[in-house]
mmCIF file of the N, C-alpha and C atoms, coordinates in Angstrom:
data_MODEL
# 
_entry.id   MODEL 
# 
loop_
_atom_site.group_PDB 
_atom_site.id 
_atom_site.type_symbol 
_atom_site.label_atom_id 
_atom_site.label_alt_id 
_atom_site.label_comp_id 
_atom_site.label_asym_id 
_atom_site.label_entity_id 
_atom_site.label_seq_id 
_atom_site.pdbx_PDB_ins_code 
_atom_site.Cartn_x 
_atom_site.Cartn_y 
_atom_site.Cartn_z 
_atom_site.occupancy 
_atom_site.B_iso_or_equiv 
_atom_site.pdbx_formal_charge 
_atom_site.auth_seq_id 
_atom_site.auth_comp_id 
_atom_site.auth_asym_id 
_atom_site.auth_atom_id 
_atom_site.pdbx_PDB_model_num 
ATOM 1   N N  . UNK A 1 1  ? 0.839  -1.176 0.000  1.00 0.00 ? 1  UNK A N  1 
ATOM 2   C CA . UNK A 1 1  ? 0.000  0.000  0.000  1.00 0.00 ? 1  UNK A CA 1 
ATOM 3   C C  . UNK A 1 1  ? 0.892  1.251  0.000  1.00 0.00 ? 1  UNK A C  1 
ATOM 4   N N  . UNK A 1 2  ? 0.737  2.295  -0.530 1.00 0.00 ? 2  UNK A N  1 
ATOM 5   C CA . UNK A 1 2  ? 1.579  3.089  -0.858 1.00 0.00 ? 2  UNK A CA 1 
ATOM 6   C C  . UNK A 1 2  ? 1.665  4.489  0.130  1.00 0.00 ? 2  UNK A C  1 
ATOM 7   N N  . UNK A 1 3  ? 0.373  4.486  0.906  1.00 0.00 ? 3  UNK A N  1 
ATOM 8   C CA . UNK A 1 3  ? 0.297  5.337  1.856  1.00 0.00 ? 3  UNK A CA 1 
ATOM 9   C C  . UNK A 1 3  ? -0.991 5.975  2.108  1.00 0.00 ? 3  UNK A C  1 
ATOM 10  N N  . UNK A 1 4  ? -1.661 6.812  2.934  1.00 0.00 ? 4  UNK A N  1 
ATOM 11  C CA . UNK A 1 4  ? -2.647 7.295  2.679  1.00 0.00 ? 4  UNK A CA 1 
ATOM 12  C C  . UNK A 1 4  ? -2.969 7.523  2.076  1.00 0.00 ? 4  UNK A C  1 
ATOM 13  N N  . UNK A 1 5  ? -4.536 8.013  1.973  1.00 0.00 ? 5  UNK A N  1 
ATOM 14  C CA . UNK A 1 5  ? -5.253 8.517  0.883  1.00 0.00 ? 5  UNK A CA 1 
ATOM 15  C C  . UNK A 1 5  ? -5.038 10.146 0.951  1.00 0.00 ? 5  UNK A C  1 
ATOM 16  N N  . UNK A 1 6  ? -4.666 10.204 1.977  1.00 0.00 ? 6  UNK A N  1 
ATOM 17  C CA . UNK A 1 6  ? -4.534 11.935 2.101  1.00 0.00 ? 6  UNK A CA 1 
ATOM 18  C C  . UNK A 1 6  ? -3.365 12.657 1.943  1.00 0.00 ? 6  UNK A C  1 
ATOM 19  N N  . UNK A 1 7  ? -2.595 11.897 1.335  1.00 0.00 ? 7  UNK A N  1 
ATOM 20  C CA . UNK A 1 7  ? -1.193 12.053 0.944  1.00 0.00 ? 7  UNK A CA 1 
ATOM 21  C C  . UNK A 1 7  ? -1.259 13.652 0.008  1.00 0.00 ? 7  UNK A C  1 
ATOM 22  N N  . UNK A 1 8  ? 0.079  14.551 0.622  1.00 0.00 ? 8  UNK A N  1 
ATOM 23  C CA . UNK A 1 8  ? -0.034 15.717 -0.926 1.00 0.00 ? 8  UNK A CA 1 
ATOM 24  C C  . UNK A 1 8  ? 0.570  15.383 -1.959 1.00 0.00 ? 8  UNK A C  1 
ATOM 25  N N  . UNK A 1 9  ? -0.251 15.460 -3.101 1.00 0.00 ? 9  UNK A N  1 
ATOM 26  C CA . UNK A 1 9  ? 0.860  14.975 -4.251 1.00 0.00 ? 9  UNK A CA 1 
ATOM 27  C C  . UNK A 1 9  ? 1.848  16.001 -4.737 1.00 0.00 ? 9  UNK A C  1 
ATOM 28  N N  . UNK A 1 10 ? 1.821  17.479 -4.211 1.00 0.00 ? 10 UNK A N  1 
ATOM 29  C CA . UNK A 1 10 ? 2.950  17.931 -4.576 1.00 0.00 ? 10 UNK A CA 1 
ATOM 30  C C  . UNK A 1 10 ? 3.986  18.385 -3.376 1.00 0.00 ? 10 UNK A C  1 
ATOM 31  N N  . UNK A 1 11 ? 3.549  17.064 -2.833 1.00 0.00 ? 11 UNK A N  1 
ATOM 32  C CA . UNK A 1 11 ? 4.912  17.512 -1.611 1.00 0.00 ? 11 UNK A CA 1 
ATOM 33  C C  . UNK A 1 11 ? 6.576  17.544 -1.857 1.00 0.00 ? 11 UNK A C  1 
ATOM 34  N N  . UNK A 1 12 ? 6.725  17.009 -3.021 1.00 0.00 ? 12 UNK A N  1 
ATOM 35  C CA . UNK A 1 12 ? 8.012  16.655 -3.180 1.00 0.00 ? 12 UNK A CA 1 
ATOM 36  C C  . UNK A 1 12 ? 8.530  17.868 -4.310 1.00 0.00 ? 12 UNK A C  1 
ATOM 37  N N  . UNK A 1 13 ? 7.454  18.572 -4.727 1.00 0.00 ? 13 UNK A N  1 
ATOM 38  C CA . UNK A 1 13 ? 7.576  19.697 -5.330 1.00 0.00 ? 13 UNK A CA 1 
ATOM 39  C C  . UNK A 1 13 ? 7.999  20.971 -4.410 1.00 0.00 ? 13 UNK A C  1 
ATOM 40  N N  . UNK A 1 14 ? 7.326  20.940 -3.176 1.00 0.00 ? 14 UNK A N  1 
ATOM 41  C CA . UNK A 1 14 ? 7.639  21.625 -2.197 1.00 0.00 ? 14 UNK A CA 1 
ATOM 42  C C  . UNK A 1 14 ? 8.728  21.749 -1.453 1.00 0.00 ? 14 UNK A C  1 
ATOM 43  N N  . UNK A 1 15 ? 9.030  20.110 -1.320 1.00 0.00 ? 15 UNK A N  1 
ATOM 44  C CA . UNK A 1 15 ? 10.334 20.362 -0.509 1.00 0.00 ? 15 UNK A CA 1 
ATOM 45  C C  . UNK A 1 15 ? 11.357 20.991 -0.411 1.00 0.00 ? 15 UNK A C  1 
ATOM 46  N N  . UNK A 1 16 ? 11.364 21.980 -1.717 1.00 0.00 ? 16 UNK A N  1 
ATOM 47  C CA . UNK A 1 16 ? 12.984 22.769 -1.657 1.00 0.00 ? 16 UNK A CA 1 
ATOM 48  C C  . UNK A 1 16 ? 12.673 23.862 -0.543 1.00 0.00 ? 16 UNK A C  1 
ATOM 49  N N  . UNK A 1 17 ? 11.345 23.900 -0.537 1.00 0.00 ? 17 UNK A N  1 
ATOM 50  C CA . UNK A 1 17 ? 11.408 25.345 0.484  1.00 0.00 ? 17 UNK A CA 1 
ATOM 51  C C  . UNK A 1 17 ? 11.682 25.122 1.763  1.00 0.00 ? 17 UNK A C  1 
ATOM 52  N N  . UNK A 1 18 ? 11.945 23.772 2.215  1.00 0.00 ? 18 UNK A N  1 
ATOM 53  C CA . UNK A 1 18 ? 12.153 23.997 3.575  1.00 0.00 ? 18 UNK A CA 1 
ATOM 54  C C  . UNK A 1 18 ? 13.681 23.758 3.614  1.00 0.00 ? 18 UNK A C  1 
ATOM 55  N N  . UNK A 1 19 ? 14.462 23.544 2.649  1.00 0.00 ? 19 UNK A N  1 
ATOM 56  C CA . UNK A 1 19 ? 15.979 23.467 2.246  1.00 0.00 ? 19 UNK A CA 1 
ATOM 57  C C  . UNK A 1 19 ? 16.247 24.451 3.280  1.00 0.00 ? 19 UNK A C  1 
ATOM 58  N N  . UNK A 1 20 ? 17.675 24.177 4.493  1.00 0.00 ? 20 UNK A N  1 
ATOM 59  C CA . UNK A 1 20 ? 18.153 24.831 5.147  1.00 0.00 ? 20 UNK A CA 1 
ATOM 60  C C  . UNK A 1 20 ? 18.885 26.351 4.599  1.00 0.00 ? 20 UNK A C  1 
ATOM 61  N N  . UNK A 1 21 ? 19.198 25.342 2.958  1.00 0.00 ? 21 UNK A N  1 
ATOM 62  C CA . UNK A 1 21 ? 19.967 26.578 1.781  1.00 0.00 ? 21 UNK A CA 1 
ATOM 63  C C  . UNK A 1 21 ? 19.016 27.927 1.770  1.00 0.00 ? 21 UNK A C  1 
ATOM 64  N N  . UNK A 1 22 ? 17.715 27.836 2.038  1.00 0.00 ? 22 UNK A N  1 
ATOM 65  C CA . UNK A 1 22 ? 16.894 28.694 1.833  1.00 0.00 ? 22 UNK A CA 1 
ATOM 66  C C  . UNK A 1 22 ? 16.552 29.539 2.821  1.00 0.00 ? 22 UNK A C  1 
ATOM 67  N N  . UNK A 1 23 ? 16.969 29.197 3.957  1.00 0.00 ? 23 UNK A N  1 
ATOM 68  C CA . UNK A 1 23 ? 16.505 29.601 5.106  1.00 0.00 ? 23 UNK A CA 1 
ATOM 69  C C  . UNK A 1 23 ? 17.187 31.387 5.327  1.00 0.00 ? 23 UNK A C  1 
ATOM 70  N N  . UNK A 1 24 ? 16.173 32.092 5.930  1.00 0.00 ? 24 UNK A N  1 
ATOM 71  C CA . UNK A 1 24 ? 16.305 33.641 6.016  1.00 0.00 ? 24 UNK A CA 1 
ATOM 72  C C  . UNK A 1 24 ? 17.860 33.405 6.755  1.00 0.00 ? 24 UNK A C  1 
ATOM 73  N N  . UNK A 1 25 ? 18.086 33.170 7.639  1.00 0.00 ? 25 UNK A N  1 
ATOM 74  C CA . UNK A 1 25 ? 19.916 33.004 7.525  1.00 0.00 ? 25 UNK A CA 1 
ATOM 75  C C  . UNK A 1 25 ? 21.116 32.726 7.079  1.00 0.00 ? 25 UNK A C  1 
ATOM 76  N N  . UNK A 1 26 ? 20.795 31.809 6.067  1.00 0.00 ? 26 UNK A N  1 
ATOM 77  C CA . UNK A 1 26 ? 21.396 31.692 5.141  1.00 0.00 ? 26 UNK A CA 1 
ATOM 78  C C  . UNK A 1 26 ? 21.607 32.719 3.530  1.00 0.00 ? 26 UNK A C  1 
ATOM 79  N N  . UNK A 1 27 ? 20.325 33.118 3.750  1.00 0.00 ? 27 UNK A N  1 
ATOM 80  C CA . UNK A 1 27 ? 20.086 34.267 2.415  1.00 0.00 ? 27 UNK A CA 1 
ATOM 81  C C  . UNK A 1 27 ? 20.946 35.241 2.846  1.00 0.00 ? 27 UNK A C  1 
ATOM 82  N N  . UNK A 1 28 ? 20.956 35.900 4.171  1.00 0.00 ? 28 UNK A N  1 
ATOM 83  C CA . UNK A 1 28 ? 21.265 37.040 4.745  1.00 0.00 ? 28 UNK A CA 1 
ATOM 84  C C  . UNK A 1 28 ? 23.048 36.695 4.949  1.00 0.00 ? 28 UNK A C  1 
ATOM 85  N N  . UNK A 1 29 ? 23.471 35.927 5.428  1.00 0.00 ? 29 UNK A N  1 
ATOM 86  C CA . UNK A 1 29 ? 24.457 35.610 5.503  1.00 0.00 ? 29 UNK A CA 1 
ATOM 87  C C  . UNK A 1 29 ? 25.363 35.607 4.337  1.00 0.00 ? 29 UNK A C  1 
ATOM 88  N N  . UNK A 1 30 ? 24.858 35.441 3.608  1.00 0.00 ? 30 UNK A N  1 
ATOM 89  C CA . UNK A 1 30 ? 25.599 35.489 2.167  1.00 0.00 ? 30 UNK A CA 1 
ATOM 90  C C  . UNK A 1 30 ? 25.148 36.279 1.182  1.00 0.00 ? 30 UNK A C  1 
ATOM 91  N N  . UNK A 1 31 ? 24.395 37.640 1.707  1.00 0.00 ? 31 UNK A N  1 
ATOM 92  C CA . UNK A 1 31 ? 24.195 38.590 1.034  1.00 0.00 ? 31 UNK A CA 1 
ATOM 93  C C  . UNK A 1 31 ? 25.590 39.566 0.739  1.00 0.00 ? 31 UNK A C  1 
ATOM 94  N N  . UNK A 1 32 ? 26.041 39.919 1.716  1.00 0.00 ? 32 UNK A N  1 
ATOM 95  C CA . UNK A 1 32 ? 27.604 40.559 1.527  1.00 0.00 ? 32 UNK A CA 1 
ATOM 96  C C  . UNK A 1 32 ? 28.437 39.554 1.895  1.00 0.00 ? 32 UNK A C  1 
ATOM 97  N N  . UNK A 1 33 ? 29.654 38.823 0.789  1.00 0.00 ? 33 UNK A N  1 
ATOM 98  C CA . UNK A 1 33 ? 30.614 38.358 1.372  1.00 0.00 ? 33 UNK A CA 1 
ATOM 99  C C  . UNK A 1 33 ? 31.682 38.932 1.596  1.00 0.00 ? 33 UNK A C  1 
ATOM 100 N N  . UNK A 1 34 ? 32.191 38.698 2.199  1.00 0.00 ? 34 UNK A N  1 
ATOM 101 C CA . UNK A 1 34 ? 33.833 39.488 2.783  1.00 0.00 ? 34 UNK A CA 1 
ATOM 102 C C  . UNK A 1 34 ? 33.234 40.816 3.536  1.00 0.00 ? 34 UNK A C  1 
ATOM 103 N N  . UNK A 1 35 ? 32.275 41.315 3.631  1.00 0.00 ? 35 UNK A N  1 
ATOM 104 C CA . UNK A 1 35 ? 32.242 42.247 4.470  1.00 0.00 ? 35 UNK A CA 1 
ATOM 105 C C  . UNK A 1 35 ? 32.793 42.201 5.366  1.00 0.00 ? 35 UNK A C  1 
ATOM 106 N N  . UNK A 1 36 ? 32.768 41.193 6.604  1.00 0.00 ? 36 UNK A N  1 
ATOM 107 C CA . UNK A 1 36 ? 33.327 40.625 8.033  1.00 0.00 ? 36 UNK A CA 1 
ATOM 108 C C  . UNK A 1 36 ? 35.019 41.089 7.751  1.00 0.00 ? 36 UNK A C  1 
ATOM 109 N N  . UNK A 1 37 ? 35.511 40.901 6.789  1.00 0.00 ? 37 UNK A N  1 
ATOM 110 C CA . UNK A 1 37 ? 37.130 40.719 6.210  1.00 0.00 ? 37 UNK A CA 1 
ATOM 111 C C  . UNK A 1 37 ? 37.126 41.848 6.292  1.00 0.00 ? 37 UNK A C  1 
ATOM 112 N N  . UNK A 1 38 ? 36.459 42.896 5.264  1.00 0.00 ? 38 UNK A N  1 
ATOM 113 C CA . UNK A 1 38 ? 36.511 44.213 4.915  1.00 0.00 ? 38 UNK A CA 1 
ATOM 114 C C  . UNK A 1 38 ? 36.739 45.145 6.576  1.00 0.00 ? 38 UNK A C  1 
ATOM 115 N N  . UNK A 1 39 ? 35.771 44.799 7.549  1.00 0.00 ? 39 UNK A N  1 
ATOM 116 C CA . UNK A 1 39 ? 35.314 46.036 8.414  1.00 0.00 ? 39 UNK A CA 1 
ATOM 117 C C  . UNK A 1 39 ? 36.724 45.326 8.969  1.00 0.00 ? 39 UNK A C  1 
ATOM 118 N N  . UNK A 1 40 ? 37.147 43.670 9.635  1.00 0.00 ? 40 UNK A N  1 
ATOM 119 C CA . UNK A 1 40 ? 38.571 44.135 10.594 1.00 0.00 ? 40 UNK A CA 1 
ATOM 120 C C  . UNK A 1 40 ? 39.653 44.837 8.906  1.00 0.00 ? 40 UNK A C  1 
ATOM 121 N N  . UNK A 1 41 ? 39.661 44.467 7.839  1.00 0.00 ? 41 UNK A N  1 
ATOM 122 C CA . UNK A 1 41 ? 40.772 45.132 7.552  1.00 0.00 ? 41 UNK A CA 1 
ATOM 123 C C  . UNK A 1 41 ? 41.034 46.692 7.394  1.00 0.00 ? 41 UNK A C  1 
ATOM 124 N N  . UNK A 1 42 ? 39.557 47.921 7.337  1.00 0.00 ? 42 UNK A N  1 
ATOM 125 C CA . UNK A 1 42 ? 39.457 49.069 7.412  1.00 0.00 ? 42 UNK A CA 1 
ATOM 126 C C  . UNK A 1 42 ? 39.765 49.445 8.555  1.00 0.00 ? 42 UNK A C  1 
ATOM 127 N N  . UNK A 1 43 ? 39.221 48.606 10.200 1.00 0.00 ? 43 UNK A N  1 
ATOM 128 C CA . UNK A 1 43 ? 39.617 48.670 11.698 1.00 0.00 ? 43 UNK A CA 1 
ATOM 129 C C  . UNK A 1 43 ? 40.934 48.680 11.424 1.00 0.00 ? 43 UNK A C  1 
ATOM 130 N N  . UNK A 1 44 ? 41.791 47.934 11.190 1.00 0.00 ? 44 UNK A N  1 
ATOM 131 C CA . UNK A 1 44 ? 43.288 47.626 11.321 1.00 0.00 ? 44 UNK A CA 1 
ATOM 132 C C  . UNK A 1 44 ? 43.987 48.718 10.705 1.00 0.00 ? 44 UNK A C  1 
ATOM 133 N N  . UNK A 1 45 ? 43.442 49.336 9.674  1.00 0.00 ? 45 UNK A N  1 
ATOM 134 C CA . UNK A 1 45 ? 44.291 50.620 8.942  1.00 0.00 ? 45 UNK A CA 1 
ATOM 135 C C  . UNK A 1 45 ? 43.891 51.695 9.917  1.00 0.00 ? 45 UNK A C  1 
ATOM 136 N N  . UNK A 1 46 ? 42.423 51.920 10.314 1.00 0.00 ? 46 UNK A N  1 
ATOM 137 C CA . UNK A 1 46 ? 42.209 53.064 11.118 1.00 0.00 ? 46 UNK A CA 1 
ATOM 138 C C  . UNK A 1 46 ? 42.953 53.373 12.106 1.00 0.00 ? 46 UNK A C  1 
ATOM 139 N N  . UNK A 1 47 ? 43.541 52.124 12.744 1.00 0.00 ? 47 UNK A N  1 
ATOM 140 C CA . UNK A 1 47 ? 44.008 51.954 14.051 1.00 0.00 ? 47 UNK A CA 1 
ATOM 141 C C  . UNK A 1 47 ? 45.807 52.684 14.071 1.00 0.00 ? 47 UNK A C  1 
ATOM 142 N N  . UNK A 1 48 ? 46.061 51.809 12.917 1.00 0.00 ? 48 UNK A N  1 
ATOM 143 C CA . UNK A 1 48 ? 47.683 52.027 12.748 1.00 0.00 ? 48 UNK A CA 1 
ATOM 144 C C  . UNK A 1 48 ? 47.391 53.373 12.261 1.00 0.00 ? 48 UNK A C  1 
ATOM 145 N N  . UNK A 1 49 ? 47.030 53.887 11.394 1.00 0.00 ? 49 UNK A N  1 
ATOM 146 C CA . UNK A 1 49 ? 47.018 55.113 10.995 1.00 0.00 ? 49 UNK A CA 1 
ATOM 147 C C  . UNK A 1 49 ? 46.629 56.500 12.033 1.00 0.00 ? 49 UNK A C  1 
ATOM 148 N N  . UNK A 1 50 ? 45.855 56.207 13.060 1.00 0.00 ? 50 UNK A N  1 
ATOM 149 C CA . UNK A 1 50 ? 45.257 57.324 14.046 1.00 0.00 ? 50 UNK A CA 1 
ATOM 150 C C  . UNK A 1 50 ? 46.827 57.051 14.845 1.00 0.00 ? 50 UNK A C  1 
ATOM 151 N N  . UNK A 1 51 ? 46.929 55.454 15.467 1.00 0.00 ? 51 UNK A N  1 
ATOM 152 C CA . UNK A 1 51 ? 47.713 55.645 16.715 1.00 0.00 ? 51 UNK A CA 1 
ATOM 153 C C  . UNK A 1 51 ? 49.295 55.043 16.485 1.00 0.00 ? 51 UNK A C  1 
ATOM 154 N N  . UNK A 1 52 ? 49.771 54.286 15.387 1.00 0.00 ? 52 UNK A N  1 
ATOM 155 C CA . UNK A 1 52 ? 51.214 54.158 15.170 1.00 0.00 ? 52 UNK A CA 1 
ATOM 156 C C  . UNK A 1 52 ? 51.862 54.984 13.810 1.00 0.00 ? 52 UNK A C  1 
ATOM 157 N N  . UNK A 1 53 ? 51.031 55.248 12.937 1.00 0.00 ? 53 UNK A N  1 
ATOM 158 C CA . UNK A 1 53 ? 51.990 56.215 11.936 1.00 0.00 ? 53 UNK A CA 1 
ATOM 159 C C  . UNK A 1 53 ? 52.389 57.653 12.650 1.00 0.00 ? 53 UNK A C  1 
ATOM 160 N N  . UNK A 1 54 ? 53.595 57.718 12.575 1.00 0.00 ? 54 UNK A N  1 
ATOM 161 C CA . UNK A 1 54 ? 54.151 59.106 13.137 1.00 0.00 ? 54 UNK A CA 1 
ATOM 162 C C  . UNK A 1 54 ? 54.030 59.997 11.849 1.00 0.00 ? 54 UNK A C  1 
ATOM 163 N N  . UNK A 1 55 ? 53.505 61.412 11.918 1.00 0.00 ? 55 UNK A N  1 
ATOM 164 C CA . UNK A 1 55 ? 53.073 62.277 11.747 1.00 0.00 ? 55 UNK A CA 1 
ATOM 165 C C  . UNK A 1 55 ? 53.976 63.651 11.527 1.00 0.00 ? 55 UNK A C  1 
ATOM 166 N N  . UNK A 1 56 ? 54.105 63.915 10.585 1.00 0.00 ? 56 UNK A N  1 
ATOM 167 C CA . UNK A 1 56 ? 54.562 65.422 10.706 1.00 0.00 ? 56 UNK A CA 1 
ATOM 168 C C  . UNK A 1 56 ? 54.257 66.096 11.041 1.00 0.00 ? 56 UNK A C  1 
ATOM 169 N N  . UNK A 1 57 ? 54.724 67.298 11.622 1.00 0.00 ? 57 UNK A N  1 
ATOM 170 C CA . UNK A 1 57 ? 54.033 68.531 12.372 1.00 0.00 ? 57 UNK A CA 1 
ATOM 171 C C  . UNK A 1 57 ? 54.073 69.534 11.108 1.00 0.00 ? 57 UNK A C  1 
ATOM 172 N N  . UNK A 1 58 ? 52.380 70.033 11.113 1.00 0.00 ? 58 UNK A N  1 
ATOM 173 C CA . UNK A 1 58 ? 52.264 71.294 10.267 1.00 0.00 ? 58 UNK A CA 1 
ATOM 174 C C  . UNK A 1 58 ? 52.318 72.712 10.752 1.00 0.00 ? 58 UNK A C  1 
ATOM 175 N N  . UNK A 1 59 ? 53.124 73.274 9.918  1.00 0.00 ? 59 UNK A N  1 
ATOM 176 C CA . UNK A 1 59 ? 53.242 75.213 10.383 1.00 0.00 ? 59 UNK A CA 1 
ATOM 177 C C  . UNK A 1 59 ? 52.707 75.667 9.700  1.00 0.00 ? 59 UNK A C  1 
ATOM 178 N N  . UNK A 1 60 ? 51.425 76.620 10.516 1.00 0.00 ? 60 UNK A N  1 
ATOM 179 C CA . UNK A 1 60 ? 50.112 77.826 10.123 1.00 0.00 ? 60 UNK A CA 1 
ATOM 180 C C  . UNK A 1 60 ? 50.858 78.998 10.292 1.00 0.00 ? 60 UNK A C  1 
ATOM 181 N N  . UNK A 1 61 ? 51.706 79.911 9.733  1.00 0.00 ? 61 UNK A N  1 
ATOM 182 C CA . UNK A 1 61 ? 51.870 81.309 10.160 1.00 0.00 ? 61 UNK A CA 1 
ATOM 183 C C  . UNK A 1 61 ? 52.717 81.163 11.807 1.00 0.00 ? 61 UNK A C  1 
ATOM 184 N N  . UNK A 1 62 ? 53.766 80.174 11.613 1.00 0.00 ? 62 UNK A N  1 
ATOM 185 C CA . UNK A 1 62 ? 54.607 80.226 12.830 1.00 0.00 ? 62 UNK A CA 1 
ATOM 186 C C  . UNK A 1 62 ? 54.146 79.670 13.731 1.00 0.00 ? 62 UNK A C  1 
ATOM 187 N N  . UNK A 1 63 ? 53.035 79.015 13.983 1.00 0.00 ? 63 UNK A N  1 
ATOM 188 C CA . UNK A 1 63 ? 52.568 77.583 14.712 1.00 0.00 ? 63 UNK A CA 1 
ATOM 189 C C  . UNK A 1 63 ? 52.698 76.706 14.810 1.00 0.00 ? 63 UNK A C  1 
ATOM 190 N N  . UNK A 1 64 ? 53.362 75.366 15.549 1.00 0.00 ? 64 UNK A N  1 
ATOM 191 C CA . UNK A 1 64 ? 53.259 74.613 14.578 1.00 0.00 ? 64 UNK A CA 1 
ATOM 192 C C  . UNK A 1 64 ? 51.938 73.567 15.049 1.00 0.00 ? 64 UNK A C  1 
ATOM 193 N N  . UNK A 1 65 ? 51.239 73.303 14.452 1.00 0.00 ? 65 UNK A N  1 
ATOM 194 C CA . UNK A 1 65 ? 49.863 72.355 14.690 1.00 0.00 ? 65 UNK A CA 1 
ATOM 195 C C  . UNK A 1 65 ? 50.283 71.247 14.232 1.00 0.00 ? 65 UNK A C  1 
ATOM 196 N N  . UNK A 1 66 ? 49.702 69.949 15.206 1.00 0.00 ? 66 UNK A N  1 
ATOM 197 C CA . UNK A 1 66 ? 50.239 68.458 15.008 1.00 0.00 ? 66 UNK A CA 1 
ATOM 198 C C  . UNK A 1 66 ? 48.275 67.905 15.025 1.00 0.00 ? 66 UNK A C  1 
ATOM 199 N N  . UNK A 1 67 ? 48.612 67.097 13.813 1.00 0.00 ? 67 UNK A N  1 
ATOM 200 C CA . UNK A 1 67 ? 47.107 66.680 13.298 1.00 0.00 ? 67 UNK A CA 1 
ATOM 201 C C  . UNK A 1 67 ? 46.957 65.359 14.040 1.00 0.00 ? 67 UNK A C  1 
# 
């Protein structure tokens, strides 16, 4: 016997939608890739650049101002 009578016959048509591949976390997750990469490698330049590149001092009219 092959199974109920109340069987859906397009269940197997359906099944992709419950595919984990499909799932709102997965869509979202792989909407931007490398972003995650991108923000530490922009962090890592911001960082060295604000607090380890040494800096020249600029002169305004006999001032000298350090940026």
């Amino acid at each position: 016997m092959p199974g109920p009578q109340y069987r859906d016959p397009w269940a197997a048509r359906e099944a992709w939608r419950k595919s984990p591949i499909f799932s709102n976390r997965a869509m979202f997750r792989g909407m931007f890739p490398g972003l995650g990469t991108a923000v530490v490698a922009f962090t890592a330049y911001v960082i060295y650049d604000d607090f380890l590149a040494s800096k020249p001092a600029h002169e305004h009219g006999g001032h000298t101002i350090s940026h």
